[in-house]
N, C-alpha and C positions, 0 to 999 in steps of 0.2 A: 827656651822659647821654641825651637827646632822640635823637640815632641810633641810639647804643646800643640803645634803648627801642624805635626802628623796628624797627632791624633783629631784635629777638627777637620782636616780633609778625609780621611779613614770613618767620620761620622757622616759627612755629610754626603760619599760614595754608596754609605749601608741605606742612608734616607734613601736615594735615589734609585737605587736596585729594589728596596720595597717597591716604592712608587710603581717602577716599570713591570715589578711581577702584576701588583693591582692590577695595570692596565691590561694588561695581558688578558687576565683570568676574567674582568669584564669582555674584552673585545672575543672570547671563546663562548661565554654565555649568552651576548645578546647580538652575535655576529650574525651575517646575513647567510652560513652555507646552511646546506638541508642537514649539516649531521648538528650542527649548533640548534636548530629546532627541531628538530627529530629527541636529542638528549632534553631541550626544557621540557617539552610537552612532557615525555613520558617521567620527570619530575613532578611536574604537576598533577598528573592520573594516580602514581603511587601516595599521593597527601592527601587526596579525596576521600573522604568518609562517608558513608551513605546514614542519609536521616533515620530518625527514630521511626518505627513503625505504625503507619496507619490504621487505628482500630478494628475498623468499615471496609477494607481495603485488603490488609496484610501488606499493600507494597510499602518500601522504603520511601522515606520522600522530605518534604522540608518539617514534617510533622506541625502541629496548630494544636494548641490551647485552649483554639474557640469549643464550644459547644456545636450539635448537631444541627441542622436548620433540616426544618420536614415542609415540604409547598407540597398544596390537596392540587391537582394538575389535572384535568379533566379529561376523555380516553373515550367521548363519542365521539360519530365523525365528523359533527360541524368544529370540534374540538383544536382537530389535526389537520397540521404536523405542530406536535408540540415543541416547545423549546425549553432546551435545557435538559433532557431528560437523558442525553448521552455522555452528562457530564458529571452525572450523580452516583454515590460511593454506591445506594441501595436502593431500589426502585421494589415496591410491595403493589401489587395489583389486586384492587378487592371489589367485589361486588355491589354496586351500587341499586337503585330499584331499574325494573323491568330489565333485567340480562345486558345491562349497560357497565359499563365498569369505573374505576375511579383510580389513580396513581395518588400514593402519596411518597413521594419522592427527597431524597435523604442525600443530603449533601452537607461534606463536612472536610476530603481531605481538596476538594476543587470547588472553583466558581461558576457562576455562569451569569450572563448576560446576552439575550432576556429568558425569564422563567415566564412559562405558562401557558394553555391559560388557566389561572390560578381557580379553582372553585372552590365550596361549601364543604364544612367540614361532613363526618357521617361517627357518629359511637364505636365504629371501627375504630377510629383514629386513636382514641382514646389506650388500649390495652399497646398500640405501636409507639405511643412518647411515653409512655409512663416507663420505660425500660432504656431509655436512652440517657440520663442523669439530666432532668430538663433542657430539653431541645426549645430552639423557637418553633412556632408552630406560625405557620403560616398560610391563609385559608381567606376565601370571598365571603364567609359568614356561614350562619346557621340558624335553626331556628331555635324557639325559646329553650326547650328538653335539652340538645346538645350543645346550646350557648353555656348553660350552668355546667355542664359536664366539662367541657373543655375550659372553662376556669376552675375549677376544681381539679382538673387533673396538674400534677408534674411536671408543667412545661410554662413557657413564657410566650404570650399571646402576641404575637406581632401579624394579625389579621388586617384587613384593610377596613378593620370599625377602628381600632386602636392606634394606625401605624398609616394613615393613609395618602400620606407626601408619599410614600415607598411605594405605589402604584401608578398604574395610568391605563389610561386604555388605547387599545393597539388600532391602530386604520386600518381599513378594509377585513377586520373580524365581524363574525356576527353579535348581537348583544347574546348577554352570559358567557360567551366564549374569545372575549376580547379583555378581560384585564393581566397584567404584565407587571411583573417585578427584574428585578436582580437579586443574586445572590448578598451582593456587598452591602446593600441599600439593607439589608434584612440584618446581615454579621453586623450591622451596625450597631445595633441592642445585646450585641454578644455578652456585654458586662454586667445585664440583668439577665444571665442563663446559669446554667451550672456550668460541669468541667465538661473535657472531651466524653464524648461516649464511648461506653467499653465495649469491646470485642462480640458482635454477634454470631458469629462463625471459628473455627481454627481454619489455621491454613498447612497445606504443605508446606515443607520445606523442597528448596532447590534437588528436582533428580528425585526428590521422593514418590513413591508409587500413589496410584489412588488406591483405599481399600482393599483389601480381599474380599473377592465376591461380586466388586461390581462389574457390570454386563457391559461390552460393549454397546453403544447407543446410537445410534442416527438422529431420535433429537424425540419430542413429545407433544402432539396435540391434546386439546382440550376445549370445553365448551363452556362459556356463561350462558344461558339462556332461561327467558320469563317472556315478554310481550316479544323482546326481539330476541339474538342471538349474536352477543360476541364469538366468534371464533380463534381461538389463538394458536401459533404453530410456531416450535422453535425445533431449528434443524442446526446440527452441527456442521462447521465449515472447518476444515484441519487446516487450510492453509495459513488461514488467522486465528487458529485456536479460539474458536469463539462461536455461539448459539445466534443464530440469525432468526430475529422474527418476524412472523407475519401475521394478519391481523382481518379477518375478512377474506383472507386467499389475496390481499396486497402486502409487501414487504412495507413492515413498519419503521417508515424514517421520518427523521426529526426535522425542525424549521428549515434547517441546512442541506436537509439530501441526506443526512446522512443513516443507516440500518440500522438499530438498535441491536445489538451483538456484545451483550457483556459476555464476561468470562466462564459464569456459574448461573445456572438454574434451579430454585430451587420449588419444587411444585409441593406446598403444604395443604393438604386435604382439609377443610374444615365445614360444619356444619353451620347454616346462617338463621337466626331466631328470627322474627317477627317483630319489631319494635311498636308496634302499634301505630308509626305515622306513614302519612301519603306523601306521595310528590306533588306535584300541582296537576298532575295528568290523571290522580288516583288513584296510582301504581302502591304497593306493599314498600315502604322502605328496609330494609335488611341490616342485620350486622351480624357480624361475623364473630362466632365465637372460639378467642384466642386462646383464653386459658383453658388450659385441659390437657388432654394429648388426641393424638391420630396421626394417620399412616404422613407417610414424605416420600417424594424421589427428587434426589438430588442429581443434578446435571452436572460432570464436570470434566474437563478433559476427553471429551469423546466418550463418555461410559456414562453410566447412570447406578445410581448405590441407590436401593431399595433400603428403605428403616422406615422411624418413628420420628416425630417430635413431640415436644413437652415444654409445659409452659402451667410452671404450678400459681403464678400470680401476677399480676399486672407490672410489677415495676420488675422482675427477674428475666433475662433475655430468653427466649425460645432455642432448647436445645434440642437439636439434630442429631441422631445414631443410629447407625448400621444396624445391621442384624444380629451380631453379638453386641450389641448395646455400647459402643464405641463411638465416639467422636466422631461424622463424618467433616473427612477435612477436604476444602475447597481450595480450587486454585487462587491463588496470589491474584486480585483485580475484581471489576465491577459484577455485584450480583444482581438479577431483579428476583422477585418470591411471587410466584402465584398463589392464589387461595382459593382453587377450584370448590364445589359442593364434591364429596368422596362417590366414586364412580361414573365422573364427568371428565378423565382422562385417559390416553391409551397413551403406549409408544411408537413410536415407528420405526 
């Protein structure tokens, strides 16, 4: 009885020393000194994994499934300040009639609330979704020629003829320049799109060099002009690594205040056909022709890389390369693309 009688107190001393080590090793991890939180946090930063990669983007992040969503955003000046537009992965700048311009605006790895104001699509639109793996498209309408087009193209129509709870119109806009979405109200049809879109650009890698051969930059003006004259002007800021523009000789900022300064510039030369229709003014309506090739200057990091692009078909993305015919690769974050007529920009 006497061993027996040890050995259950000899059991019930080893419980009790567990027990008080437990205590311990909690009261060490979630205790109140700065080296007890100093040791969890930096636990916590070593477990962190950074997301899958952005297509649109290159940066890391919580990566998304959805497809692209494309909103036509209009870029006169009863127009602006637009919103949304400093929120979006890819912003493409095209000619619209008389030297007035037109965004169609590409949002896929962020949201935004509110977009717009939303306008009309144009035959441009068409060669920009057809390469995205069906984006939604989203647009204030069109007329009969680019309504067939834009249902025939590759993409999911979430217009405000098709989708029009997902709109409203904005107080104190003027009319045509007052309709408004959200991003989410639009991802809402995500499950009648295809997948993500793929990669329109490469990127650097972290500490990698830009190119061989590109020039330092200060940044690039250029001119849309027909009855009137957009002006556009993007200058490089080191502090913020980032192309500031301005638009008329005003710094172009958004509903917020805030300057439109993505990370990459990329100014694509292209030639504009005649479609044979008016505006309601009488003006020549334009579109832009994508597929093909012609010259590029790519903006990135303070420098500019002089090449080409290519673009052998509608649904294949627009490839960019240096002057040895190499991949021009862009910094990590948001691009806009101009689509000047060729001999309509200089440097500065």
């Amino acid at each position: 009885m006497t061993t027996v009688l040890r050995q259950t107190r000899l059991a019930a001393i080893t419980r009790l020393a567990i027990a008080l080590l437990a205590v311990a090793v909690l009261a060490v991890a979630c205790g109140g000194g700065d080296d007890a939180k100093t040791t969890t946090t930096k636990k916590r930063a070593t477990t962190t994994t950074a997301g899958p990669i952005a297509p649109l983007t290159g940066l890391a992040g919580p990566g998304a499934d959805r497809p692209a969503l494309i909103v036509k955003i209009d870029n006169a000046p009863k127009g602006r300040p637009q919103a949304g537009i400093n929120a979006a992965d890819i912003v493409i700048e095209e000619l619209v009639e008389g030297g007035i311009t037109r965004l169609a605006v590409i949002f896929h790895s962020s949201d935004a609330d509110p977009v717009g104001p939303v306008r009309s699509a144009r035959s441009t639109d068409i060669a920009i979704a057809s390469s995205l793996n069906r984006p939604l498209f989203a647009y204030s309408g069109a007329n009969a020629v680019f309504l067939e087009l834009v249902h025939a193209a590759p993409l999911v129509d979430v217009g405000v003829g098709v989708q029009k709870d997902s709109y409203r119109r904005e107080p104190g806009r003027p009319s045509l320049y007052n309709l408004f979405t959200t991003t989410a109200q639009l991802f809402a049809r995500a499950a009648e799109g295809g997948g993500p879109p793929p990669p329109m650009f490469a990127y650097r890698a972290a500490g990698e060099k830009v190119a061989a051969g590109a020039e330092a930059s200060t940044g690039v003006a250029m001119e849309y002009r027909d009855k009137v004259r957009t002006a556009v002007e993007w200058t490089w800021h080191a502090e913020s690594k980032t192309w500031r523009r301005v638009q008329n000789g005003t710094p172009h900022v958004d509903a917020a205040g805030e300057q439109v300064a993505p990370q990459n510039v990329v100014v694509q030369f292209v030639d504009y056909r005649d479609t044979g229709f008016v505006d309601q003014s009488g003006t020549a309506v334009p579109e832009a022709e994508l597929i093909g090739e012609g010259e590029a200057w790519v903006f990135t990091a303070g420098k500019v890389v002089r090449g080409r692009w290519s673009k052998p078909d509608a649904t294949t993305p627009t490839a960019f390369v240096d002057a040895a015919g190499e991949p021009v690769k862009l910094t990590p974050g948001r691009t806009w693309i101009e689509l000047p007529k060729p001999g309509t920009a200089r440097t500065l």
